[in-house]
N, CA, C and O atoms as CSV, one atom per row, in Angstrom:
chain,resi,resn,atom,element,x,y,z
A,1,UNK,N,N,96.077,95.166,78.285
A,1,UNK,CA,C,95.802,94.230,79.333
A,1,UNK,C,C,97.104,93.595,79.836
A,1,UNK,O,O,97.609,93.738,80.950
A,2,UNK,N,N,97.552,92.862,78.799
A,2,UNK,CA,C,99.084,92.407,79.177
A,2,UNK,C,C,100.139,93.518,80.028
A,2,UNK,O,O,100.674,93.262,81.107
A,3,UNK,N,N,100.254,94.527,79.421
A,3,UNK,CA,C,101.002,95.829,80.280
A,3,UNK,C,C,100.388,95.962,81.576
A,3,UNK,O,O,101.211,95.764,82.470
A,4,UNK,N,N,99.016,96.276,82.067
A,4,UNK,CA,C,98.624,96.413,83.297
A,4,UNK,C,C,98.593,95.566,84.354
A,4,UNK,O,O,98.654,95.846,85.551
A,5,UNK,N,N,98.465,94.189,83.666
A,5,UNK,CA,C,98.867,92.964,85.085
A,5,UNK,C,C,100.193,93.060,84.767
A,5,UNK,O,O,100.561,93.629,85.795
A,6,UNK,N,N,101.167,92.935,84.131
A,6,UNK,CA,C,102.526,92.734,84.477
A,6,UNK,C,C,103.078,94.076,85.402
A,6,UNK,O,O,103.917,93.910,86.288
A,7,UNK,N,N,102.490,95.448,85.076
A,7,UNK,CA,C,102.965,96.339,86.011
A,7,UNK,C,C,102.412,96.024,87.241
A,7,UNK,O,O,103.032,96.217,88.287
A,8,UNK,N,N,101.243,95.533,87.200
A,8,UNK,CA,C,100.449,95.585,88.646
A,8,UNK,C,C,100.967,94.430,89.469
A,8,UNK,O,O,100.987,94.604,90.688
A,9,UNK,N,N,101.399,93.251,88.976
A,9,UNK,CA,C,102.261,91.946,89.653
A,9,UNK,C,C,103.836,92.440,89.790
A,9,UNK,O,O,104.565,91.598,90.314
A,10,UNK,N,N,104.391,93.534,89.443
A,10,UNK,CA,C,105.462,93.681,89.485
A,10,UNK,C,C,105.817,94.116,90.462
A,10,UNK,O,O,106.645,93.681,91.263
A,11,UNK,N,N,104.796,95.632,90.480
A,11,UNK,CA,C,104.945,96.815,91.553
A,11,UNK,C,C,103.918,96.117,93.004
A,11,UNK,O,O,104.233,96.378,94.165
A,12,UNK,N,N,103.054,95.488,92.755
A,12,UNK,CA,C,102.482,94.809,93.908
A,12,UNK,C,C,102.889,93.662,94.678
A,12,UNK,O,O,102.859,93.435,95.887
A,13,UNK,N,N,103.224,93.088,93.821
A,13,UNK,CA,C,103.545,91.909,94.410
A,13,UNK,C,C,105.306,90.805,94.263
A,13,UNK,O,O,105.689,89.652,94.459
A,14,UNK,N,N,105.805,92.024,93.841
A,14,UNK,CA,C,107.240,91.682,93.455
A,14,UNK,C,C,107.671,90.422,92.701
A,14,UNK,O,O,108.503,89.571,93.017
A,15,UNK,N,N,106.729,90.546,91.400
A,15,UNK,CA,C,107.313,89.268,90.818
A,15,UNK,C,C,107.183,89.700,89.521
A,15,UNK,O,O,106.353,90.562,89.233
A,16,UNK,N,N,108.054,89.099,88.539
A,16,UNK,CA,C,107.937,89.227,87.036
A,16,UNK,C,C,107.449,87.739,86.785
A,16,UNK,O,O,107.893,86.807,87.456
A,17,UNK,N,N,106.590,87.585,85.865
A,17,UNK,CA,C,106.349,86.292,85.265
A,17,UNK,C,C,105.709,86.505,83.923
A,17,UNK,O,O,105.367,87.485,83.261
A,18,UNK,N,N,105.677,84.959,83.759
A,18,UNK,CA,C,105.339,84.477,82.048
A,18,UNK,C,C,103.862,84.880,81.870
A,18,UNK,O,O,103.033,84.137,82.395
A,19,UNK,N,N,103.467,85.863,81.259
A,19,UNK,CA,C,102.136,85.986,81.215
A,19,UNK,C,C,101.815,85.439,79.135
A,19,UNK,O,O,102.690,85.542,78.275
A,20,UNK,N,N,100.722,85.042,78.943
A,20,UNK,CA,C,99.927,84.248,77.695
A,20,UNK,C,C,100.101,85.899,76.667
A,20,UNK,O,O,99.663,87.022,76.919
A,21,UNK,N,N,100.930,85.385,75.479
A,21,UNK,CA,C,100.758,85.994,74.654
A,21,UNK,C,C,100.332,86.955,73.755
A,21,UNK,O,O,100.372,86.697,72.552
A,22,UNK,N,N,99.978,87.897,74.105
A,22,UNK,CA,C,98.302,88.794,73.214
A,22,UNK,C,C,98.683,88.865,71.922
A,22,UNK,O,O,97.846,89.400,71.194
A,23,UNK,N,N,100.043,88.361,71.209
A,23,UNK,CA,C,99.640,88.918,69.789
A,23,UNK,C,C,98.912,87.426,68.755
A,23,UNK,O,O,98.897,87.289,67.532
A,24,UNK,N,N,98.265,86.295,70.090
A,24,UNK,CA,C,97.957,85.103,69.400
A,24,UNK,C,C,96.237,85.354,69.603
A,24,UNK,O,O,95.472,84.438,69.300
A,25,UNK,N,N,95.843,86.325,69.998
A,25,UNK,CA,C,94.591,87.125,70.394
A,25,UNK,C,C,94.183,87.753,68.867
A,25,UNK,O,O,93.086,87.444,68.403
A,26,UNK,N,N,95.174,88.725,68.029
A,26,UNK,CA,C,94.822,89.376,67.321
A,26,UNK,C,C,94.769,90.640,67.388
A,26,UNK,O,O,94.514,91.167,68.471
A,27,UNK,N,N,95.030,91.513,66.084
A,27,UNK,CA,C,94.600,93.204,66.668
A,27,UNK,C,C,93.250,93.581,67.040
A,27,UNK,O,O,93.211,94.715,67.517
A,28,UNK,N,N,92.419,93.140,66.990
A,28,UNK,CA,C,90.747,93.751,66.694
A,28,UNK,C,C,90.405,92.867,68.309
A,28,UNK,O,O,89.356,93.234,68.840
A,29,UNK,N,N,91.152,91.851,69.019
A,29,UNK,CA,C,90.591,91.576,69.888
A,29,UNK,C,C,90.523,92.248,71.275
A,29,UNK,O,O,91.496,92.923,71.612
A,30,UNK,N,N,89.565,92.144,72.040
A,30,UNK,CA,C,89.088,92.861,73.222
A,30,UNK,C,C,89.448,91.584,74.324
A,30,UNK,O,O,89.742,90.417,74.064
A,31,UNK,N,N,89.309,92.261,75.636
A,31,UNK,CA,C,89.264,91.520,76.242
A,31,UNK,C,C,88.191,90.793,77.124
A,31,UNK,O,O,88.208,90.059,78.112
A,32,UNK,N,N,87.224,91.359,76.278
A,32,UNK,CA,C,85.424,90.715,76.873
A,32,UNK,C,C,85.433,89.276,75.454
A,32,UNK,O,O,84.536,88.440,75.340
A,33,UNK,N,N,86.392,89.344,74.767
A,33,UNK,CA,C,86.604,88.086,73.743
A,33,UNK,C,C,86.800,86.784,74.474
A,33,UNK,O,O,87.719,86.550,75.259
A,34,UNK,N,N,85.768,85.909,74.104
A,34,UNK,CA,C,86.332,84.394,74.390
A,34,UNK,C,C,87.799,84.272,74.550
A,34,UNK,O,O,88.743,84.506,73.796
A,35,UNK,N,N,87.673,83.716,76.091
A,35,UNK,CA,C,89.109,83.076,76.816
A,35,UNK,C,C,90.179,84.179,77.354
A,35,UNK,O,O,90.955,83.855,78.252
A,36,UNK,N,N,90.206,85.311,76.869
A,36,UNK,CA,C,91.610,86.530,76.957
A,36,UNK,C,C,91.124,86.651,78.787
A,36,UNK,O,O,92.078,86.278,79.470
A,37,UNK,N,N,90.353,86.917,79.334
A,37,UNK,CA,C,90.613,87.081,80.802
A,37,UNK,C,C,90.668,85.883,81.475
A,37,UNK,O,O,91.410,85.695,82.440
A,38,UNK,N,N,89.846,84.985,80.968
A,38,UNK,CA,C,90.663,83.615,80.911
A,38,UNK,C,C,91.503,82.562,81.397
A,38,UNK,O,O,91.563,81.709,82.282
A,39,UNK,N,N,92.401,83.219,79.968
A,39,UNK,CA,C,93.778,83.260,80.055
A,39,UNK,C,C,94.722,83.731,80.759
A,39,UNK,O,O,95.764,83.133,81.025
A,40,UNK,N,N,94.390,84.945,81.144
A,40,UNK,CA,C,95.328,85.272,81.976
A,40,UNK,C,C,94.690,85.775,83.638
A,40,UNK,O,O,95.281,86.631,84.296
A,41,UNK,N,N,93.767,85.273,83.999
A,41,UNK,CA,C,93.155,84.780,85.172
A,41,UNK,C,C,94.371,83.184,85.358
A,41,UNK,O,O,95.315,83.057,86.137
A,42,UNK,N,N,94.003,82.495,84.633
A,42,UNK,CA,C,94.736,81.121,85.072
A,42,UNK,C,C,95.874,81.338,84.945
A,42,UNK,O,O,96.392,80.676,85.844
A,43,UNK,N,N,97.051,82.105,84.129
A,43,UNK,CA,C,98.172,82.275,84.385
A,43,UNK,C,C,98.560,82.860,86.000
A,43,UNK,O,O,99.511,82.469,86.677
A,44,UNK,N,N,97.950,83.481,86.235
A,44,UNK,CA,C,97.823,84.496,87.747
A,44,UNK,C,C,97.816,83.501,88.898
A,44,UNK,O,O,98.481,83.461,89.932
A,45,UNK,N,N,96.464,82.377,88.203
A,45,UNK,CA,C,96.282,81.949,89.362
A,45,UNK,C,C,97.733,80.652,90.014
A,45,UNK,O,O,98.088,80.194,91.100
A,46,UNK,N,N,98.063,80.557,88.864
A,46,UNK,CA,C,99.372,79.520,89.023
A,46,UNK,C,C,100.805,80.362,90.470
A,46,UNK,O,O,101.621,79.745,91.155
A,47,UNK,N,N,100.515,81.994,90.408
A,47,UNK,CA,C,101.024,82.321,91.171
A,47,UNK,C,C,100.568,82.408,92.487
A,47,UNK,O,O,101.320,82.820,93.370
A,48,UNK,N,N,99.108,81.976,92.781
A,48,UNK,CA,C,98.832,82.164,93.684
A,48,UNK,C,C,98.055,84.044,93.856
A,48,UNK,O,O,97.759,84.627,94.899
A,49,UNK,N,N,97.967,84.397,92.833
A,49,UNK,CA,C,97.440,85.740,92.426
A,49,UNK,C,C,95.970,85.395,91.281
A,49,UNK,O,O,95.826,84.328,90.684
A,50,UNK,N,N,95.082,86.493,91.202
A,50,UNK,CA,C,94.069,86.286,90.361
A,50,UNK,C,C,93.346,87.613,89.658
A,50,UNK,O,O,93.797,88.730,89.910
A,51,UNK,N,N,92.153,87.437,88.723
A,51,UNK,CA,C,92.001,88.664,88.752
A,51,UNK,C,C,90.820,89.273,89.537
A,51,UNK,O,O,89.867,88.503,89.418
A,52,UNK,N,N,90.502,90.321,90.275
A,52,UNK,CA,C,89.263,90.595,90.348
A,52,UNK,C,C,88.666,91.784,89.462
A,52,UNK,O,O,89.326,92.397,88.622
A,53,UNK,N,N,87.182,92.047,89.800
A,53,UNK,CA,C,86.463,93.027,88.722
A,53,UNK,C,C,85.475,93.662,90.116
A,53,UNK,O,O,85.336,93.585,91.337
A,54,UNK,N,N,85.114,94.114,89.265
A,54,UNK,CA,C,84.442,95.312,90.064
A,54,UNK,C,C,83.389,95.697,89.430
A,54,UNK,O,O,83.580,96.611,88.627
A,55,UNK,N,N,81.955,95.154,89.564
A,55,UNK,CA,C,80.778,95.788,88.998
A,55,UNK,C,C,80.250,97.024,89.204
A,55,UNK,O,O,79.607,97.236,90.232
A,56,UNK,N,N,80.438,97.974,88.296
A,56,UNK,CA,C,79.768,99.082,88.414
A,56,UNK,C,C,78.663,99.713,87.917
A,56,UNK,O,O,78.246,100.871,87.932
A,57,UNK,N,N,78.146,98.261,87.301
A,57,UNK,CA,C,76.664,98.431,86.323
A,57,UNK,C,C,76.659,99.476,85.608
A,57,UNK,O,O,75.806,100.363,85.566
A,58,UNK,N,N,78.042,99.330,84.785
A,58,UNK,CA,C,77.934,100.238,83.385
A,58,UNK,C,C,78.932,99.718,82.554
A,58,UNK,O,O,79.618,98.767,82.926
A,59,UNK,N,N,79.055,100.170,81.633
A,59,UNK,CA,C,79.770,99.337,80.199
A,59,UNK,C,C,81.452,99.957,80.254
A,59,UNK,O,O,81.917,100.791,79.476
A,60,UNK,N,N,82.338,99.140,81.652
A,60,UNK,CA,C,83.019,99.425,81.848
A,60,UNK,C,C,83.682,98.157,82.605
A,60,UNK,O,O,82.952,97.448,83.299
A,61,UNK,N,N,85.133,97.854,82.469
A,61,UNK,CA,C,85.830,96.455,83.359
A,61,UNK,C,C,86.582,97.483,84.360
A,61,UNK,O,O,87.109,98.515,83.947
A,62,UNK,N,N,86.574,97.071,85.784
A,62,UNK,CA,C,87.427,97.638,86.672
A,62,UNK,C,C,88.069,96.106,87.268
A,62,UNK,O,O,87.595,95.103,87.802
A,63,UNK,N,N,89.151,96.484,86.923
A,63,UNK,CA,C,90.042,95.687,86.737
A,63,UNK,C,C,91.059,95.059,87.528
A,63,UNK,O,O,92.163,95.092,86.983
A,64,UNK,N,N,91.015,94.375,88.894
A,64,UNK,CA,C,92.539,94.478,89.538
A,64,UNK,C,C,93.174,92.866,89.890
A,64,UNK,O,O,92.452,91.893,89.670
A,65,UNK,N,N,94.457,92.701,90.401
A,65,UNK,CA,C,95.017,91.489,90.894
A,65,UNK,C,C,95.129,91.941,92.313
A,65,UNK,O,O,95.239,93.050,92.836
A,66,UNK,N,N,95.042,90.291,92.922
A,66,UNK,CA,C,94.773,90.319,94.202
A,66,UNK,C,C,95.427,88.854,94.370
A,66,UNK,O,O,95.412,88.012,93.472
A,67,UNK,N,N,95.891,88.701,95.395
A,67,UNK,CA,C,95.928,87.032,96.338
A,67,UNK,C,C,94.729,86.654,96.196
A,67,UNK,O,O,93.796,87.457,96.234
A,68,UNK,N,N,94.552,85.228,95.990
A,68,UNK,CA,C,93.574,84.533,95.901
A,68,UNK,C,C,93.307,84.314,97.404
A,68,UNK,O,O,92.114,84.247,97.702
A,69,UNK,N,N,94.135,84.199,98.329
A,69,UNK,CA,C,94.001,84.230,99.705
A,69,UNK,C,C,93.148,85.513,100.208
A,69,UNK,O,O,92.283,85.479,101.082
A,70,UNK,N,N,93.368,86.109,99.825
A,70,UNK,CA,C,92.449,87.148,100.264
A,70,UNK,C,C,91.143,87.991,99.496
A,70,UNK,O,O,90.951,89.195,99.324
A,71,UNK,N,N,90.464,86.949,99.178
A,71,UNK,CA,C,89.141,87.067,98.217
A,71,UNK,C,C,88.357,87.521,99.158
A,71,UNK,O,O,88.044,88.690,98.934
A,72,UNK,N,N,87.756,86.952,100.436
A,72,UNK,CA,C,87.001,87.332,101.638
A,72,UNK,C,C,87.298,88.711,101.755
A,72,UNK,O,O,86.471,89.411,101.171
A,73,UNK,N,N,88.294,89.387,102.372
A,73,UNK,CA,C,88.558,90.299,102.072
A,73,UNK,C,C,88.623,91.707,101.142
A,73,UNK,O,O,88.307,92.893,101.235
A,74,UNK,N,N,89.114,90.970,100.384
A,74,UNK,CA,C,88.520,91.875,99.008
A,74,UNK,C,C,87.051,91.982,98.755
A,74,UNK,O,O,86.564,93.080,99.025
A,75,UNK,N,N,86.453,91.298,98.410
A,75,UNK,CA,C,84.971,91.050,98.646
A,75,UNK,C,C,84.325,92.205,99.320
A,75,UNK,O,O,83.714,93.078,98.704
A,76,UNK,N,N,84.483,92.177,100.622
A,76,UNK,CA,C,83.739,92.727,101.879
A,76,UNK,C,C,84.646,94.295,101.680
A,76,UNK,O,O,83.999,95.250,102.110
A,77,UNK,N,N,85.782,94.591,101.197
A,77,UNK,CA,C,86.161,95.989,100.710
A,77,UNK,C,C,85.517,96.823,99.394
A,77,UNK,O,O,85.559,98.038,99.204
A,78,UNK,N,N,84.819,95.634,98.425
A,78,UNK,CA,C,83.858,96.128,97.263
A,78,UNK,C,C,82.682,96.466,97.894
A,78,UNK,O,O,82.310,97.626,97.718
A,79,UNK,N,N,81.938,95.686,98.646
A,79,UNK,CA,C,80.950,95.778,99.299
A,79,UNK,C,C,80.465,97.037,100.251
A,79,UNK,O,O,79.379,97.615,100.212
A,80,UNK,N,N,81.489,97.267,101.039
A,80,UNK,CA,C,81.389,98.674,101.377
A,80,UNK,C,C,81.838,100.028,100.916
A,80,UNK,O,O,81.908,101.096,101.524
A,81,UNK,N,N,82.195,99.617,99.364
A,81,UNK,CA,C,82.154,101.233,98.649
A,81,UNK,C,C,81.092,100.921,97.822
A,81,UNK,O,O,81.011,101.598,96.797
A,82,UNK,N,N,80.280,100.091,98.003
A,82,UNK,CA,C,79.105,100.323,97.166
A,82,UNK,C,C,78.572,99.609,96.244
A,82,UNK,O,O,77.469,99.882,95.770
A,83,UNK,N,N,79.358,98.503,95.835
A,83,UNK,CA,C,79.824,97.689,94.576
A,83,UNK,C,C,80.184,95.479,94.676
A,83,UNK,O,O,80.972,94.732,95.255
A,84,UNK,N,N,79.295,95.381,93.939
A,84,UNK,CA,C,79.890,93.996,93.909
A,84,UNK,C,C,80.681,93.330,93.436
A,84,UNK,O,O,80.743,93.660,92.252
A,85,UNK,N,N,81.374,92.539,93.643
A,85,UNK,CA,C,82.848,91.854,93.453
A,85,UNK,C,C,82.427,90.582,92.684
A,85,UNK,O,O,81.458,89.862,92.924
A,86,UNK,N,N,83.433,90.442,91.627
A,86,UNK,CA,C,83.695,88.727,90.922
A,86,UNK,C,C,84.852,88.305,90.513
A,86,UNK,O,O,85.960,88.804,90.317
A,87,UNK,N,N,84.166,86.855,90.388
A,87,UNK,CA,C,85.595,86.847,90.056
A,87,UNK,C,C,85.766,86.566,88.597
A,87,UNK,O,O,84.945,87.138,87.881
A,88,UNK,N,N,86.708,85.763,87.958
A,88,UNK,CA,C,86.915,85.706,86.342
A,88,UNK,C,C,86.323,84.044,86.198
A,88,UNK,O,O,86.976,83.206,86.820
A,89,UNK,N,N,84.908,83.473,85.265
A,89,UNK,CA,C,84.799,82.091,85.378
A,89,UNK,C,C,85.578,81.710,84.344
A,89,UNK,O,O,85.742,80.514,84.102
């Protein structure tokens, strides 16, 4: 998890930042675990970045960062491939 938002804020959005720890998570932890998306939902959002998901009504996280500015957007781009959008509570 930690590896994929830092590549994905790097290569997307040209920034390196402080992202929350995972080895204070544990080895055995997931990231459907109390607080881990969370966590680094609110780190994101401090940039003005967040996470979104992608329901595909199956036992699967699709996973991406986006501008929080452009949630409307994003939204209405899930919507017409088929799929509903959330965000991280």
């Amino acid at each position: 998890m930690e590896y994929f938002i830092d590549r994905a804020v790097q290569k997307h959005f040209g920034l390196s930042i402080s992202l929350p720890n995972s080895e204070v998570y544990g080895a055995d932890t997931s990231i459907s675990s109390a607080d881990v998306l969370n966590d680094y939902d609110d780190c994101l959002r401090t940039y003005g970045l967040q996470i979104g998901c992608i329901d595909t009504e199956s036992d699967e996280y699709v996973l991406f960062v986006h501008k929080i500015e452009a949630i409307d957007c994003i939204d209405e781009a899930v919507q017409i491939i088929g799929f509903d959008y959330y965000e991280i509570d």
